[in-house]
C-alpha positions in Angstrom: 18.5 -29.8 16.9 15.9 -32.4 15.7 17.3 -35.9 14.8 18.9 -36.3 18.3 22.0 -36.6 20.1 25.5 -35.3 18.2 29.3 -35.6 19.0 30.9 -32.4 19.0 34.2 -34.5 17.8 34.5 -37.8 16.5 35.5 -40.2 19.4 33.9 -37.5 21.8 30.4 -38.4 23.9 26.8 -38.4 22.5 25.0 -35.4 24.1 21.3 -34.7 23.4 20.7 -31.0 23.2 16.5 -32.0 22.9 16.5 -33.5 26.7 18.7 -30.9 28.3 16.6 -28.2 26.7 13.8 -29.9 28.3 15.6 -30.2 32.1 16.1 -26.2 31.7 12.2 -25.7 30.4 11.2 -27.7 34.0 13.9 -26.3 35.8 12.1 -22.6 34.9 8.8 -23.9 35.8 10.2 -24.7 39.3 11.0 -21.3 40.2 9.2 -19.3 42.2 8.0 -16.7 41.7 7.9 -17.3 38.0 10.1 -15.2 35.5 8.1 -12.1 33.4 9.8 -13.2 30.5 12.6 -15.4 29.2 15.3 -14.3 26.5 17.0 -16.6 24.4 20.5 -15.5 23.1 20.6 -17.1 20.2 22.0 -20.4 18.2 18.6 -21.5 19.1 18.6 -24.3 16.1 21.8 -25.4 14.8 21.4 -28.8 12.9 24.2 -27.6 11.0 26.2 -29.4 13.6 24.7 -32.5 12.6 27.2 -33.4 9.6 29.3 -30.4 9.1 30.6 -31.8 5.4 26.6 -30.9 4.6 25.6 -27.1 3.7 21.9 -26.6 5.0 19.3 -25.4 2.8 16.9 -23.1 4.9 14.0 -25.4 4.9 16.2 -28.2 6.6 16.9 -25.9 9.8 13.0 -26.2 10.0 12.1 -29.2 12.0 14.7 -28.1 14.8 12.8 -24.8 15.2 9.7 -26.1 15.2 10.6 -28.9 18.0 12.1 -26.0 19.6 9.0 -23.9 19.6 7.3 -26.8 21.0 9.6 -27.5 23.6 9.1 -23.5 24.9 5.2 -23.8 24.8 5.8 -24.9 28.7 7.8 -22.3 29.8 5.6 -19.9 32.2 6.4 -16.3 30.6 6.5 -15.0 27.6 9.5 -15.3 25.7 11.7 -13.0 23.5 14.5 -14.5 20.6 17.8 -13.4 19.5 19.9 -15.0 16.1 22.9 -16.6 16.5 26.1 -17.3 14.1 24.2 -21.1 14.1 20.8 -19.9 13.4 19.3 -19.5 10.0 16.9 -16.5 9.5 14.8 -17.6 7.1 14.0 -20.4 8.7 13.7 -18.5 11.8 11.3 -15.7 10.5 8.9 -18.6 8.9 8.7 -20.7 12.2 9.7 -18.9 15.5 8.3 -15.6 14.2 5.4 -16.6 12.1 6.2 -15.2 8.9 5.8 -11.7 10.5 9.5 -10.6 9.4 10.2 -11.0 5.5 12.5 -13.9 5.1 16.1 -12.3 5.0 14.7 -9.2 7.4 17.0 -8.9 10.6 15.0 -9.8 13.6 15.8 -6.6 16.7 12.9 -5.7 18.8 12.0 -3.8 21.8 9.5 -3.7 24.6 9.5 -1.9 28.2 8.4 -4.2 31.4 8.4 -2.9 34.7 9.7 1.1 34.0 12.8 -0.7 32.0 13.5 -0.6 28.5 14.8 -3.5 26.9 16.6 -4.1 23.4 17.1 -7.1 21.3 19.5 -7.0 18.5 20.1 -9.4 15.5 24.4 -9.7 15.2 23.7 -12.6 12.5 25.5 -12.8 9.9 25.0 -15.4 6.9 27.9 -18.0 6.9 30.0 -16.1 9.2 31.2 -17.5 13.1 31.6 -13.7 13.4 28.3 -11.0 14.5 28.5 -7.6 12.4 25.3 -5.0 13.5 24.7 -3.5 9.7 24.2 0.5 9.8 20.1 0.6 9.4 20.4 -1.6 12.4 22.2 0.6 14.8 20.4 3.9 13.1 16.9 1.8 14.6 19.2 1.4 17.9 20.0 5.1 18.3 16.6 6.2 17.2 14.7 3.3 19.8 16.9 4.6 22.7 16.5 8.0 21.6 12.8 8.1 22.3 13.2 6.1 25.4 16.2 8.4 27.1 14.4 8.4 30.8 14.1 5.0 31.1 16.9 2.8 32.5 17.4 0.1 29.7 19.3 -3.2 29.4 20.2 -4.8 25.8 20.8 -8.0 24.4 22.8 -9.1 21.3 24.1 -12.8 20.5 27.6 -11.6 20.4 30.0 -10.5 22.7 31.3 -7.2 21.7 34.2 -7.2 23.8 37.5 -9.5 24.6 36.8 -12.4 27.4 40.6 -13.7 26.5 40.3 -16.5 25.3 41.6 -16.3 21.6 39.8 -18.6 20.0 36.1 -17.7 21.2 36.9 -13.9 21.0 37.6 -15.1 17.0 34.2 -14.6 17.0 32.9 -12.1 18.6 30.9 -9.1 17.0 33.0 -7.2 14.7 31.7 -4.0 15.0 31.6 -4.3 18.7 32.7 -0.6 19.7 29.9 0.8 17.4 27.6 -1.3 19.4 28.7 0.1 22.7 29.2 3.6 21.5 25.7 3.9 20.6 24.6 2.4 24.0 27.0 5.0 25.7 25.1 7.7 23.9 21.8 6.7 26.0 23.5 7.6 29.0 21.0 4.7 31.1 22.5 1.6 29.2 23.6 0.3 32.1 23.9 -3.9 30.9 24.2 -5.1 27.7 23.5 -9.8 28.0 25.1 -11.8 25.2 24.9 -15.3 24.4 27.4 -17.3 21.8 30.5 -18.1 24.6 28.5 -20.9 26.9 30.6 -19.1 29.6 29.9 -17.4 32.6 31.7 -14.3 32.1 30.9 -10.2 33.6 32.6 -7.5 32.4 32.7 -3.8 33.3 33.9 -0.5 31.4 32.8 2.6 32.6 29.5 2.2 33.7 28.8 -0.5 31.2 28.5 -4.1 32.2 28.6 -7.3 29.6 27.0 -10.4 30.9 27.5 -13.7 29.6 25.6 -17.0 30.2 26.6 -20.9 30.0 24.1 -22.7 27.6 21.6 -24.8 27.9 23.7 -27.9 26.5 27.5 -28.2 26.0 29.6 -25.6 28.0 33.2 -24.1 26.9 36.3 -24.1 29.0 36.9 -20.8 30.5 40.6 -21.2 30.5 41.4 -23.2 27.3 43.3 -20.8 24.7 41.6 -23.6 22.2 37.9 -25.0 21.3 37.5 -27.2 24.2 33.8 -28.7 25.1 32.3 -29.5 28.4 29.6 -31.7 29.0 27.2 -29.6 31.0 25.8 -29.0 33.3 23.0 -27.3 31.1 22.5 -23.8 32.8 20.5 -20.2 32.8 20.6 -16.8 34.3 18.6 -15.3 36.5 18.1 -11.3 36.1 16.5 -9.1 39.1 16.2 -5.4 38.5 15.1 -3.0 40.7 15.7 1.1 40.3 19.7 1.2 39.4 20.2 -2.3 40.8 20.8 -5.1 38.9 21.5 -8.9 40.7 22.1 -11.6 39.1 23.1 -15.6 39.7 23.3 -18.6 37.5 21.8 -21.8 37.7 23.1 -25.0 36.9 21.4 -28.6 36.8 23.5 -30.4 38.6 21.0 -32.6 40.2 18.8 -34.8 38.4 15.3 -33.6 39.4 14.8 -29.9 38.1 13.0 -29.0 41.6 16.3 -29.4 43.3 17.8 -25.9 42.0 
């Protein structure tokens, strides 16, 4: 968020979500071999948080993507975005996507890399904590997968479509979740579907199916708390290798000061 640091509660620690993006963007630069691509999962701008009394018009969730867009320029891949229940798509559209989405247009994608098919959906919905996947959305799914049936394929969506157990996160998660993993089912290669939204590490599996989730590049949540509890980092990011049927797969957090030393 531009403007600097926030407190996630009155009386609770300043953090600076601008600098720990920034340890993450050098952190990724350190790696070696570098990553083909980077994706974000989502609640990639979310002044919002800023002064939650305040409702946002569109244009003011603009700065934050734009210092956000800067701040990527030095990652060493190409990079691919998701919404989140934070983001604003308008906003979005005009700044991370360069107007090429009309304004209000739901942002899913897909691209193949390396004999792999990969999908991006778009589980924002406008003033909502919950994700919902509207029916042209998963109709594109069926139909994208549909043409791409002998590729092995690995999706992304912002939220988590099933349970994690912790009641107040899973609140939140997409509501339409068993449509989501129906039509993924339907592929028959589907074999991973990556979410963002928890700031947990979290892997679930269900027949064949398996949900990863990734702490965030700032704040993280407590994986046992039944209630909204905030950690203070470390800021992290996930590491995917594929190869054939294979999938491995470790986390990274900064614990020490100097990015190099991952």
């Amino acid at each position: 968020m531009a403007g600097g640091g926030w407190r996630f509660r009155p009386g609770q620690p300043e953090f600076d979500t601008e600098q720990s993006l920034r340890r993450v963007v050098e952190a990724v630069r350190a790696l070696d071999p570098a990553p083909d691509f980077a994706v974000l999962g989502g609640d990639l701008a979310s002044p919002d948080l800023l002064d939650r009394s305040v409702v946002l018009a569109s244009a003011e969730y603009e700065p934050s993507y734009r210092l956000l867009k800067g701040i990527l320029a030095g990652l060493p891949c190409p990079i691919h975005v998701l919404l989140g229940n934070h983001d604003d798509r308008p906003a979005f559209n005009r700044v991370l996507l360069d107007d090429a989405l009309a304004p209000g247009a739901p942002h899913c994608f897909s691209f193949d890399h390396g004999g792999y098919h990969f999908v991006g959906l778009d589980s924002h919905e406008p003033g909502q904590a919950q994700g919902f996947l509207d029916r042209g959305q998963l109709e594109w799914l069926r139909e994208d997968l549909r043409q791409h049936r002998d590729q092995p394929a690995i999706a992304f969506v912002h939220h988590h479509p099933w349970s994690l157990g912790l009641e107040w996160i899973d609140g939140m998660r997409l509501r339409n979740g068993d449509e989501l993993v129906a039509a993924l089912r339907e592929h028959g290669r589907v074999r991973w579907l990556i979410c963002g939204h928890v700031h947990l590490d979290q892997a679930i599996q269900r027949e064949g199916l398996t949900m990863l989730t990734t702490p965030s590049t700032c704040l993280q949540l407590s994986a046992v708390s039944q209630t909204a509890r905030v950690l203070p980092g470390p800021p992290a990011f996930r590491i995917v290798d594929v190869s054939g049927d294979q999938l491995s797969t470790r986390v990274v957090r900064l614990h020490a000061a100097d990015p190099r030393d991952v």
